[in-house]
C-alpha positions as YAML, in Angstrom:
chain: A
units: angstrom
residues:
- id: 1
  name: UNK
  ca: [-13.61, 37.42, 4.38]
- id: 2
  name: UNK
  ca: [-16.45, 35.02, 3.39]
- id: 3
  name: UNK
  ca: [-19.29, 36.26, 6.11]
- id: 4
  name: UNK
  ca: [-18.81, 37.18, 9.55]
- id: 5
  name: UNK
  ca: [-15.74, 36.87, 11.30]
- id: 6
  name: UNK
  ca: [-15.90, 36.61, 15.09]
- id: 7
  name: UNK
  ca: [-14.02, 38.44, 17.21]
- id: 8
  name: UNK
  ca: [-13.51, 39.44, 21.00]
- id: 9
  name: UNK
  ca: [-12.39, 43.15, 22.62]
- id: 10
  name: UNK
  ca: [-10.36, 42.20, 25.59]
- id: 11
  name: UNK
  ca: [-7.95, 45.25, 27.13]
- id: 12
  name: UNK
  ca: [-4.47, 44.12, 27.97]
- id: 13
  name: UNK
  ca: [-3.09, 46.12, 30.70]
- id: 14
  name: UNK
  ca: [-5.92, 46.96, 33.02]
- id: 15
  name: UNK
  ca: [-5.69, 49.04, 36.23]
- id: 16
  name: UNK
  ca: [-8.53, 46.49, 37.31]
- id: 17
  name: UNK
  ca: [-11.45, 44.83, 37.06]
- id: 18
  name: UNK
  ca: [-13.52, 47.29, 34.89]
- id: 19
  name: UNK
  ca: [-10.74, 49.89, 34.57]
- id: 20
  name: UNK
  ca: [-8.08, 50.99, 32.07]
- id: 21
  name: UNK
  ca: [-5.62, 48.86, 29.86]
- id: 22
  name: UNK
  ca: [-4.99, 48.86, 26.10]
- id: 23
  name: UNK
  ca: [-8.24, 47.57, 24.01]
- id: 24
  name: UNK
  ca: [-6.98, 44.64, 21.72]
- id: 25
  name: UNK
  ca: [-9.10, 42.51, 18.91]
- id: 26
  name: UNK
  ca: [-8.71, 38.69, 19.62]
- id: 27
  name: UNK
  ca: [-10.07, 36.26, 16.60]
- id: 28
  name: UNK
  ca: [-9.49, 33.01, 17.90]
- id: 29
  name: UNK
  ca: [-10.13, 31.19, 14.71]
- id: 30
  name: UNK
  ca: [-7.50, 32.75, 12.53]
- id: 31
  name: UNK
  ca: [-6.80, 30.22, 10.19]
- id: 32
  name: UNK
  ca: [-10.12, 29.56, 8.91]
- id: 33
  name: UNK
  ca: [-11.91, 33.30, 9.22]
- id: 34
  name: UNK
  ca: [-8.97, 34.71, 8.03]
- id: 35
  name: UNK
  ca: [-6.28, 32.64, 6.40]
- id: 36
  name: UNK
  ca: [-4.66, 35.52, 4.29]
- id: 37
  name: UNK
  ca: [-2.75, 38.72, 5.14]
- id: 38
  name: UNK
  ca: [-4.72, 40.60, 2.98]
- id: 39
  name: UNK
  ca: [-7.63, 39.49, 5.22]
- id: 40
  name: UNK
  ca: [-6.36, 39.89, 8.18]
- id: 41
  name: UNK
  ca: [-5.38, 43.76, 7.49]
- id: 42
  name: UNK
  ca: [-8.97, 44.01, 6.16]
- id: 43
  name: UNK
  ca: [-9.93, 42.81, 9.93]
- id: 44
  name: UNK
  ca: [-7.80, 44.58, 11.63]
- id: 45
  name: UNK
  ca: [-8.60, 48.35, 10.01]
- id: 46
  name: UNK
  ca: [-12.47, 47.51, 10.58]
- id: 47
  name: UNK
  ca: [-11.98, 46.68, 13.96]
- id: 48
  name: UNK
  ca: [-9.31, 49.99, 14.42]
- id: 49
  name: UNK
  ca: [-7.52, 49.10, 17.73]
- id: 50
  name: UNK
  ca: [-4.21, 49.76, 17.72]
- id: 51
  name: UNK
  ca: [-3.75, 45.81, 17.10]
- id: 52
  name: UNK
  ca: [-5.63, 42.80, 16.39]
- id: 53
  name: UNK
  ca: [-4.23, 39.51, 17.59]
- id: 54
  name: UNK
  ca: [-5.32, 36.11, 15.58]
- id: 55
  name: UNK
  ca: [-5.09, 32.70, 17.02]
- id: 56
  name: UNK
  ca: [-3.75, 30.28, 14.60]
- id: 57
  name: UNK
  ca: [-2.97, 27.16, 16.21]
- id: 58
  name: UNK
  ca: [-3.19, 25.97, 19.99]
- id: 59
  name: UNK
  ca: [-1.51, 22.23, 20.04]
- id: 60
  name: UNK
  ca: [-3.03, 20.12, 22.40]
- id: 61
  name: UNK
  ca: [0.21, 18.73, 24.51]
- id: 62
  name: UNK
  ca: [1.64, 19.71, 27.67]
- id: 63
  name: UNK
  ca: [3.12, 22.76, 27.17]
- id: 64
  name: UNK
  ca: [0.64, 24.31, 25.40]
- id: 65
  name: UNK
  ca: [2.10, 25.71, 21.88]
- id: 66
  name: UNK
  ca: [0.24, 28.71, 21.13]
- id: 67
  name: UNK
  ca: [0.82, 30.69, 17.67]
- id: 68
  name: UNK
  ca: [-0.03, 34.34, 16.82]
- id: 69
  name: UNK
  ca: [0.02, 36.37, 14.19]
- id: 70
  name: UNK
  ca: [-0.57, 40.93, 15.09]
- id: 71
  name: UNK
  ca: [-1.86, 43.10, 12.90]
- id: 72
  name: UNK
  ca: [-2.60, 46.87, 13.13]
- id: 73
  name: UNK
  ca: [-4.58, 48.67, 10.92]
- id: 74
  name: UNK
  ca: [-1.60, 49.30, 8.52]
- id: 75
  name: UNK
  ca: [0.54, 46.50, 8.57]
- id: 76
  name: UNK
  ca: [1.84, 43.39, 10.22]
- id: 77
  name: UNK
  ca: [3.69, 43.62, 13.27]
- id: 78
  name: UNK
  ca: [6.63, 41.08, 14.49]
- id: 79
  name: UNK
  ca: [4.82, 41.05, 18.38]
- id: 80
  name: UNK
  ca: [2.77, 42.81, 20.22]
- id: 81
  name: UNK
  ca: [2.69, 42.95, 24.24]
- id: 82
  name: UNK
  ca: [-0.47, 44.15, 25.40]
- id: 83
  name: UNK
  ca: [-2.59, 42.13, 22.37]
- id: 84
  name: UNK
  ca: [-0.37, 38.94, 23.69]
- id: 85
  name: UNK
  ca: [-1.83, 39.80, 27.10]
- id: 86
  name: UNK
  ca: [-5.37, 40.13, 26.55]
- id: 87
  name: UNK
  ca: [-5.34, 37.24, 24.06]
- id: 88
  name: UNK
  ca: [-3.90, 34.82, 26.69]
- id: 89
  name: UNK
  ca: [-6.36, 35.88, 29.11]
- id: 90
  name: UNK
  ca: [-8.89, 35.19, 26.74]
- id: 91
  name: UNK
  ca: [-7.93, 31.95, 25.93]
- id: 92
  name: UNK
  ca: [-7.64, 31.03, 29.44]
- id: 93
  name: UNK
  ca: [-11.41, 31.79, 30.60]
- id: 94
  name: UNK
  ca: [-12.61, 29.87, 27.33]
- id: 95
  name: UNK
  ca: [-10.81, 26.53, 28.43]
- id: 96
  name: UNK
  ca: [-8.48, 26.87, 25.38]
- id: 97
  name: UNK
  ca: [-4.83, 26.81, 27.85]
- id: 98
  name: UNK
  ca: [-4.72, 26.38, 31.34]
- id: 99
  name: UNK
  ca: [-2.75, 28.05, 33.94]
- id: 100
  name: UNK
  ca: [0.70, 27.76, 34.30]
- id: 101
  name: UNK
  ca: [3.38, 27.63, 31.26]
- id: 102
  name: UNK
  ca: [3.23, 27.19, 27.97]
- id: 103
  name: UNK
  ca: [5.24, 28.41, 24.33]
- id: 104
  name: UNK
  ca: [4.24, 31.41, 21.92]
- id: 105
  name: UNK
  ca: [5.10, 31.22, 18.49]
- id: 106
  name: UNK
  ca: [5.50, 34.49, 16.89]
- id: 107
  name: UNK
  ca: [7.19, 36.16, 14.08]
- id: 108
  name: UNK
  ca: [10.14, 37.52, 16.05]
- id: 109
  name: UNK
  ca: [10.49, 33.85, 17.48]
- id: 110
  name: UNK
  ca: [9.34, 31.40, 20.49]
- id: 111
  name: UNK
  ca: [9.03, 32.75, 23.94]
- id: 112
  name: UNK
  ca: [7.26, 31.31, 26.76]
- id: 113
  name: UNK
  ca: [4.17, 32.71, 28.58]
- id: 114
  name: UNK
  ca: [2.88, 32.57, 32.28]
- id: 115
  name: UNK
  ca: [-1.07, 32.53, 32.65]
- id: 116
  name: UNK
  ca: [-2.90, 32.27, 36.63]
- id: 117
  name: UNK
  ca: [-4.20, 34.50, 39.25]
- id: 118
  name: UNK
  ca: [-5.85, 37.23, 37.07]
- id: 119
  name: UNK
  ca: [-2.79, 38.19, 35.35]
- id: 120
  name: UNK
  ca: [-0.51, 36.73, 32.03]
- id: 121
  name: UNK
  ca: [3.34, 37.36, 31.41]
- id: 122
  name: UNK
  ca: [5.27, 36.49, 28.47]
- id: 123
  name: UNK
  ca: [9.11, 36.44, 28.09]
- id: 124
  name: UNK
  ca: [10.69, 38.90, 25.35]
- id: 125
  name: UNK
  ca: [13.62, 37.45, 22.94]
- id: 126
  name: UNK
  ca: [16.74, 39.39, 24.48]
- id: 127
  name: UNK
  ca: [17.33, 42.66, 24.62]
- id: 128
  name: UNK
  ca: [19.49, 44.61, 21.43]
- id: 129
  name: UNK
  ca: [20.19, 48.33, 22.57]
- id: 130
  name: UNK
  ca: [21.91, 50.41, 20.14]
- id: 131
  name: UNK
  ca: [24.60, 53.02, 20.67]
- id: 132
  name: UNK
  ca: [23.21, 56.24, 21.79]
- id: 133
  name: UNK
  ca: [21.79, 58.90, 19.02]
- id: 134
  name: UNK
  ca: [24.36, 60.84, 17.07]
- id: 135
  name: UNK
  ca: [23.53, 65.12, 17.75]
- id: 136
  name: UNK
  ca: [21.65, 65.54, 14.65]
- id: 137
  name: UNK
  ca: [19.39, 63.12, 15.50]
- id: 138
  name: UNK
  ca: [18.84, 63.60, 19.14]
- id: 139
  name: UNK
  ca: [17.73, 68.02, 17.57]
- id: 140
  name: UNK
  ca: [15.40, 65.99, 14.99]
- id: 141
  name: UNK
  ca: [13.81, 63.74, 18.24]
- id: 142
  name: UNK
  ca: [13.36, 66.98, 20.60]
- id: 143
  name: UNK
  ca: [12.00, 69.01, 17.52]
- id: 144
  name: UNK
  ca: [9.30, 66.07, 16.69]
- id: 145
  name: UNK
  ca: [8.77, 65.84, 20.52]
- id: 146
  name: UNK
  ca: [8.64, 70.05, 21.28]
- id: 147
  name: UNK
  ca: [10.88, 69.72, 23.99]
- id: 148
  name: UNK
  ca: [14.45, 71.02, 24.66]
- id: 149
  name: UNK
  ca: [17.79, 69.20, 24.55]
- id: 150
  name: UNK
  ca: [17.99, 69.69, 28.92]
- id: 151
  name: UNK
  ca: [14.97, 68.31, 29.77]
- id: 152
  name: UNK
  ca: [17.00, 65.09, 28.64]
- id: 153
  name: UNK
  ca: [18.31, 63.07, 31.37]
- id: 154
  name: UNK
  ca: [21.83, 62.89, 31.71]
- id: 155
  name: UNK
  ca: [21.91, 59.10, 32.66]
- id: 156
  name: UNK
  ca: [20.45, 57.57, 29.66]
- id: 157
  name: UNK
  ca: [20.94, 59.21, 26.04]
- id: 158
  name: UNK
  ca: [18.00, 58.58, 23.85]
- id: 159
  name: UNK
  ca: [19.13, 55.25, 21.41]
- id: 160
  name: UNK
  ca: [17.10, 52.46, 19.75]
- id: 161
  name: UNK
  ca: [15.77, 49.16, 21.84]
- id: 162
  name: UNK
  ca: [14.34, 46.26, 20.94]
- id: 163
  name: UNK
  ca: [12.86, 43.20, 22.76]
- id: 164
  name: UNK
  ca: [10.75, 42.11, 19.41]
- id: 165
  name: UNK
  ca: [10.11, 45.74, 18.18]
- id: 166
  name: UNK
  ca: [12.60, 48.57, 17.27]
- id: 167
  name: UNK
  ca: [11.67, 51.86, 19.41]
- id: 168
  name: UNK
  ca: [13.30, 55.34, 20.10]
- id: 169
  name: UNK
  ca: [13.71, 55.13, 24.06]
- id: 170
  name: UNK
  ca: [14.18, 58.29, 25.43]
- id: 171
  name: UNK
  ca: [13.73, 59.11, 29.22]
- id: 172
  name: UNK
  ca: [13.07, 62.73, 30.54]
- id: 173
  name: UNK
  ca: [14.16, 64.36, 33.91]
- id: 174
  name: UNK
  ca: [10.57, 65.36, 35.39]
- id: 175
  name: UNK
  ca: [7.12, 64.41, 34.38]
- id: 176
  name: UNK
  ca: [5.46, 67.56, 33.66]
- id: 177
  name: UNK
  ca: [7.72, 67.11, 30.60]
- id: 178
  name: UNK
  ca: [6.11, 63.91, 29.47]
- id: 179
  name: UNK
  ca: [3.18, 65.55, 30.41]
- id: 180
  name: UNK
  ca: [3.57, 68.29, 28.04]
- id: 181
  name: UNK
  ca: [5.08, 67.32, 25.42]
- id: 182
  name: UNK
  ca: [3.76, 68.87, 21.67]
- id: 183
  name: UNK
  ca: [4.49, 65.97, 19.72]
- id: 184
  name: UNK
  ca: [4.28, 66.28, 15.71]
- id: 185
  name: UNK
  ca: [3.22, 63.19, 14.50]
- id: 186
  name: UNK
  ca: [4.48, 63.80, 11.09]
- id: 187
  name: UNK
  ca: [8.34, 63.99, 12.19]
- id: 188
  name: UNK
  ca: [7.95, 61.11, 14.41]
- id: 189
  name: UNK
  ca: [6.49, 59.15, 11.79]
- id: 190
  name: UNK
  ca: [9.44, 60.60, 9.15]
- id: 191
  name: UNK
  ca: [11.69, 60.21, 11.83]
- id: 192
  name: UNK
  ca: [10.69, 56.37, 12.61]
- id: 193
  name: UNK
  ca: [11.07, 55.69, 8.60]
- id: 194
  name: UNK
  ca: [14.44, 56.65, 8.58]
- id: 195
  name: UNK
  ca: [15.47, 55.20, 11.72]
- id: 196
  name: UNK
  ca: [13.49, 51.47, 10.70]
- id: 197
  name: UNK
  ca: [11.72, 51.73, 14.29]
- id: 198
  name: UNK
  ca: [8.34, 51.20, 15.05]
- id: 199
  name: UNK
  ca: [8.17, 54.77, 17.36]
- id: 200
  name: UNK
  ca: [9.21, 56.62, 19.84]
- id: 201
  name: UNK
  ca: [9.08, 55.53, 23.89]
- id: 202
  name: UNK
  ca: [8.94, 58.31, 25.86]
- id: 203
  name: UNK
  ca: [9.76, 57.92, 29.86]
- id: 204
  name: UNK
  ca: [10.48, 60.37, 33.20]
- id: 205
  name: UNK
  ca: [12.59, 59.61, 36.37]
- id: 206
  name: UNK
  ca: [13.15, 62.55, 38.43]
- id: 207
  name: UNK
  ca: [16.73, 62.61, 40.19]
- id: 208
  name: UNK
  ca: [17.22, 59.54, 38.05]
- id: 209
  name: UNK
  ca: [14.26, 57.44, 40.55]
- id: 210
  name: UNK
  ca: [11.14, 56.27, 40.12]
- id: 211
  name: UNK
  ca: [7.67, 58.58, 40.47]
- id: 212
  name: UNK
  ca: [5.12, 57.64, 42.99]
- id: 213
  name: UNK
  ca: [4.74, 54.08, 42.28]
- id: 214
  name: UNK
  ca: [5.89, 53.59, 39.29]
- id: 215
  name: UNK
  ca: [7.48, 54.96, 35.65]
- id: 216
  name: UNK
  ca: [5.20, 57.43, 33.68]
- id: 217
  name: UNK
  ca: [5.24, 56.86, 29.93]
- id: 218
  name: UNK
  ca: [4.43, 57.70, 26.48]
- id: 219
  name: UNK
  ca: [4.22, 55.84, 23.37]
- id: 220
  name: UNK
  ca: [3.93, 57.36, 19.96]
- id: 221
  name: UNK
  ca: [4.13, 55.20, 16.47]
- id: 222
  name: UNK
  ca: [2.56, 57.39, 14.03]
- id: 223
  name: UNK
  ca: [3.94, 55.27, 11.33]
- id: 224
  name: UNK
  ca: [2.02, 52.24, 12.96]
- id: 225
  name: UNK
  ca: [-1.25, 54.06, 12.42]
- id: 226
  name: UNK
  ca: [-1.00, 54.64, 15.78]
- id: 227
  name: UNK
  ca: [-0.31, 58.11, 16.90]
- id: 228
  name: UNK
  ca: [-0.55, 57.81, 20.93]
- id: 229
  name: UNK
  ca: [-0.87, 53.88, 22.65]
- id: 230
  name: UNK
  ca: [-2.44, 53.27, 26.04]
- id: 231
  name: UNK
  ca: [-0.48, 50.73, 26.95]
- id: 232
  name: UNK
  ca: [2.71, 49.01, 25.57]
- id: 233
  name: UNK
  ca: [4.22, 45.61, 26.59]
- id: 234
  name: UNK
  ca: [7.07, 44.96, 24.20]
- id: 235
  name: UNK
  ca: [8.25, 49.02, 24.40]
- id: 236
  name: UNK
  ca: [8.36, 48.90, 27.90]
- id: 237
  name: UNK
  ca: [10.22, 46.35, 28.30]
- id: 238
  name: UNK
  ca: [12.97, 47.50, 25.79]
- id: 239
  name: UNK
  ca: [12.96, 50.37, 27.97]
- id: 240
  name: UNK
  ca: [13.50, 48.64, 31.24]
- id: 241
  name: UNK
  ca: [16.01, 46.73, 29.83]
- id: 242
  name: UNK
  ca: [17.88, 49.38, 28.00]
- id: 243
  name: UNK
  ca: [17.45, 51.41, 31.22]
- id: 244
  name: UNK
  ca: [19.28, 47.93, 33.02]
- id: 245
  name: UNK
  ca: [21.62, 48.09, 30.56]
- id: 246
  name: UNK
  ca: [23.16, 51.74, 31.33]
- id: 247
  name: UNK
  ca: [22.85, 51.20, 34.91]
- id: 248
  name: UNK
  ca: [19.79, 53.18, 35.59]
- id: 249
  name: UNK
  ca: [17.93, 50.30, 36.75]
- id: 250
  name: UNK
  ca: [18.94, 46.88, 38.03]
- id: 251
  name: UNK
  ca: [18.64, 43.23, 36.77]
- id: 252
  name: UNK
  ca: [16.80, 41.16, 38.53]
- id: 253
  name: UNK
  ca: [14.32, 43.45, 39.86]
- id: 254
  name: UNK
  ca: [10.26, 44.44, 39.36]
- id: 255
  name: UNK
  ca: [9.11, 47.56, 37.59]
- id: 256
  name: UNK
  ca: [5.97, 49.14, 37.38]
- id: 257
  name: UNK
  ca: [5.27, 50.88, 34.15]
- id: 258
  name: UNK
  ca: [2.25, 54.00, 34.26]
- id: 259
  name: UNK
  ca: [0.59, 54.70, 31.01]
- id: 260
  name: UNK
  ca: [-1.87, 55.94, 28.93]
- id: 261
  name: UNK
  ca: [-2.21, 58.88, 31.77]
- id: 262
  name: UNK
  ca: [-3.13, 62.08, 29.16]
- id: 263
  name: UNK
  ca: [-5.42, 59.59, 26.48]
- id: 264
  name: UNK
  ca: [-9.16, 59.18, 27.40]
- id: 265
  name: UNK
  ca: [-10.49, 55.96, 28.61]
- id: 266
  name: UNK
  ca: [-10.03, 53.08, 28.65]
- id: 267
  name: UNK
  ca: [-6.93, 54.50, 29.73]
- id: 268
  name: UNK
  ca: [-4.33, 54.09, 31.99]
- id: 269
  name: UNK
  ca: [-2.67, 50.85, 32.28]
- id: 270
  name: UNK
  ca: [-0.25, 49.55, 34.57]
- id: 271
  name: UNK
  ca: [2.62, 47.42, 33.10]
- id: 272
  name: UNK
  ca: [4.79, 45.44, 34.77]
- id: 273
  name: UNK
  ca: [8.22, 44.37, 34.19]
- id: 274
  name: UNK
  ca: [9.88, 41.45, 35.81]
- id: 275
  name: UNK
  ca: [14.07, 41.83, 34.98]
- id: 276
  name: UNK
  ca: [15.82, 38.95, 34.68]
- id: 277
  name: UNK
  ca: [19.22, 38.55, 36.61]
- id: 278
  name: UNK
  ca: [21.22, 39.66, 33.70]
- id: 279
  name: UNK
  ca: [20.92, 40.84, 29.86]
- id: 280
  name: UNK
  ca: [21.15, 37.40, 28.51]
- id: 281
  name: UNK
  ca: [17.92, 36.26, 30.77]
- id: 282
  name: UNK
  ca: [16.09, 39.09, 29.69]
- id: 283
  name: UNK
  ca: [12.55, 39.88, 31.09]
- id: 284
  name: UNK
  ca: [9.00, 39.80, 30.91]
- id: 285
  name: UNK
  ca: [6.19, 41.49, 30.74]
- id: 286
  name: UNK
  ca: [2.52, 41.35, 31.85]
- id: 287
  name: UNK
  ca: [-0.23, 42.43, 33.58]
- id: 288
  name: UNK
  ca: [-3.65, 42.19, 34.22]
- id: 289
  name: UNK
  ca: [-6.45, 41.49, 31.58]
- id: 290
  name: UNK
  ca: [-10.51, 42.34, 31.09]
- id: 291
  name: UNK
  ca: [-13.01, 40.73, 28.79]
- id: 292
  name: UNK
  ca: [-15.36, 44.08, 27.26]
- id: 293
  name: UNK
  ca: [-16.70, 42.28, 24.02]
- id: 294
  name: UNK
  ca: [-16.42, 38.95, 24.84]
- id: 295
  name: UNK
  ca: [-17.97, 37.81, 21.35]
- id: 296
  name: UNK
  ca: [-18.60, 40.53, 18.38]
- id: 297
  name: UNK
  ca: [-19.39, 39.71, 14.87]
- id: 298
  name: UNK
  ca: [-18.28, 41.79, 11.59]
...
């Protein structure tokens, strides 16, 4: 990479000030520290969070034209939600954008973004939800998830989502099933090749309503690198709108999104989901932010 390459740990998703959220690398000068893929992936398995987020152009007009490229440790990614998140708030206590609106260009396309008051939103591209899982699927999922077919919920069949990534949603009927759930990495990971999905989205609603204050979920993309994230923007956000979609939850509301509950610190995140008033509006997603590494060097 030609010397060291700066970087910053900021965690997307935080509970708070100093707690939780999803640790994300942020090199704001991607271009010139690292202006290849190869790189890039050589960055982002050195610095082994679950993705690294590189700044390679902010234009200076009014609105602010911000584009990013994600990386985890095995491959490119299209977006990224909590990375997005901790990068914007990153940019914004350097000067770089200021609050209010402004466009991110990203692989998957342009979307805009919402920085001020602690916290940063960005829209996802609209929703695509599949047609629920045929049977022989839905007895691999359980099997790669150690659960049975009725701890399912009957108002949402497990079937693919997207707002920017491809993911398994499935939603369960209490949370002591998330909770316990004996996942084997290896069939989710086989099980995400054949499907062409980035992993599995795991969720709980007891008598089809929301828990406490909020949605409990897991995340697992094995074939990502990543067997268990803390927090996931993009994934949640299929979810909610997939969720929308089948009737479980309604357009035009707010959700709260719990995760990263069983993993270790700096676990768990809150993500929150803001519906739009129908499918074709779509949602966003965001949250608050924290600075831990404000500037590293490797």
């Amino acid at each position: 990479m030609g010397g060291a390459t700066k970087f910053s740990r900021v965690d997307g998703f935080s509970v708070g000030a100093d707690t939780g959220g999803n640790p994300a690398g942020v090199v704001l000068s991607g271009l010139s520290s690292c202006p290849t893929p190869e790189a890039r992936l050589s960055m982002a398995k050195a610095l082994n969070y679950s993705e690294t987020v590189f700044v390679d152009e902010i234009t200076p007009a009014s609105p602010r034209r911000v584009t990013l490229r994600y990386y985890t440790p095995t491959e490119e990614v299209d977006v990224c939600g909590h990375a997005t998140v901790a990068c914007l708030g990153l940019l914004l206590e350097r000067g770089l954008i200021e609050e209010g609106e402004g466009v991110l260009n990203l692989l998957c396309g342009d979307c805009r973004y919402k920085v001020g008051g602690g916290s940063c939103f960005m829209q996802q591209i609209p929703v695509v939800v599949d047609e629920p899982l045929g049977g022989d699927v839905v007895a691999k999922l359980c099997k790669a998830l150690g659960i049975g077919v009725e701890e399912l919920s009957e108002s949402f069949s497990p079937r693919v989502a997207s707002t920017g990534l491809r993911d398994i949603c499935v939603l369960l009927t209490t949370t002591s099933a998330l909770r316990g759930l004996k996942v084997d990495f290896s069939a989710v990971k086989a099980l995400s090749e054949e499907m062409d999905v980035v992993g599995v989205h795991v969720g709980a609603m007891e008598a089809g309503k929301m828990i406490d204050d909020g949605i409990p979920v897991r995340n697992f993309a094995p074939k990502c690198g990543i067997d268990e994230e803390s927090a996931t923007g993009t994934s949640n956000c299929a979810m909610a709108c997939a969720l929308a979609v089948e009737g479980v939850l309604t357009w035009g509301e707010e959700y709260t999104f719990l995760q990263g509950e069983k993993m270790a610190e700096p676990s768990p995140s809150r993500i929150t989901v803001r519906m739009g008033k129908d499918r074709d509006e779509g949602a966003w997603v965001g949250g608050n932010y924290r600075v831990v590494i404000d500037e590293g060097e490797l």
